[in-house]
C-alpha positions in Angstrom: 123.1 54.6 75.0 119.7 52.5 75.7 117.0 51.8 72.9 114.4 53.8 74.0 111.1 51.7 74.3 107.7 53.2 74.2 104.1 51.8 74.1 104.2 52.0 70.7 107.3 50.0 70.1 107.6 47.4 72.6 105.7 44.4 71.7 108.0 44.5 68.4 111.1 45.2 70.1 110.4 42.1 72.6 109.6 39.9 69.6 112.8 41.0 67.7 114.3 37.8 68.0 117.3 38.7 70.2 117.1 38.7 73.9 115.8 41.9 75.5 116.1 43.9 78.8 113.9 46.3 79.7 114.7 49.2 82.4 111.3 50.8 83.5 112.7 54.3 84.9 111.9 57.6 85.8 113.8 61.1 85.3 112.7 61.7 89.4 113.9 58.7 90.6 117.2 58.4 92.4 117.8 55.2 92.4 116.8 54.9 88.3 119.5 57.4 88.0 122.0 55.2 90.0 121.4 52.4 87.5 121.1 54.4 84.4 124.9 54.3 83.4 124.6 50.9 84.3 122.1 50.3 81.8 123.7 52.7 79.1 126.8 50.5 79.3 126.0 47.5 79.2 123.5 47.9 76.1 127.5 49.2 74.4 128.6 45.7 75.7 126.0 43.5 74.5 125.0 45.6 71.6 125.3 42.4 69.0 123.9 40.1 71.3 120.8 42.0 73.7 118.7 44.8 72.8 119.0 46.8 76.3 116.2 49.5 76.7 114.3 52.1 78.6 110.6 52.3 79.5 110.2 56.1 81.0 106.7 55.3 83.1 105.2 58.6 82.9 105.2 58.7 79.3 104.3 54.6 79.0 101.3 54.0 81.0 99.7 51.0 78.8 103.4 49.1 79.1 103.2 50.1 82.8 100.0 48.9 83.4 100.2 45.6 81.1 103.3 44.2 83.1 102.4 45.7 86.6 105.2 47.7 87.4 104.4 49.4 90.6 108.0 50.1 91.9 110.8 51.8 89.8 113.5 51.0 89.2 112.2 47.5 87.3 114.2 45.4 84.8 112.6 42.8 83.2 114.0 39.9 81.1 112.6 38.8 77.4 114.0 35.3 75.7 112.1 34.8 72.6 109.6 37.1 73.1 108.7 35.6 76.6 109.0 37.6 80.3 111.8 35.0 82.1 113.1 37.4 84.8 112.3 40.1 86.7 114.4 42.9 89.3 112.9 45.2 91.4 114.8 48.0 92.6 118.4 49.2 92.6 121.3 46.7 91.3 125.1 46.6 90.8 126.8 46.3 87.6 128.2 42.8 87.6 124.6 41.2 89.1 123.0 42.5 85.9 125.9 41.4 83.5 125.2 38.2 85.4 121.5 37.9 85.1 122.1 39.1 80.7 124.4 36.1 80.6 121.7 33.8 81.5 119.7 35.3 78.2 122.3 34.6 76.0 
């Protein structure tokens, strides 16, 4: 299961010196729901090597707000504490293993 990452927690779980991916989501959204097992697996995968989380937007506005996410689903890529990547929208299993491999 995903890390879950609130306002409160996420400039220390971006700085935690491991590579991080966040999934900004919501429960309404059907495409967030599409890539939530994604998500949930892959942060089993790459427990030891990624921190893989989940921003719910209603409940995260200052996170929201700070980073711009206007559409949902949005993943975005942190290497040593630094945004590097971003996704907008719905994506397939092996595009987002491929885009965590370039963290590591």
């Amino acid at each position: 299961m995903a890390f879950e990452i609130t306002d409160s927690n996420f400039n220390e779980t971006i700085s935690a010196g491991k590579p991080v991916v966040v999934d900004f989501w919501a429960p309404w959204c059907g495409p967030c729901k599409m890539v939530s097992p994604i998500i949930d697996e892959l942060s089993e995968t790459y427990a030891e090597k990624v921190i893989i989380g989940k921003v719910n937007v209603d409940e995260n506005d200052d996170t929201c707000v700070d980073f711009g996410i206007r559409n949902i689903p949005t993943i975005l890529f942190f290497k040593d504490g630094a945004l590097v990547d971003k996704h907008v929208g719905a994506i397939s299993k092996a595009q987002l293993a491929e885009k965590i491999e370039t963290l590591l």
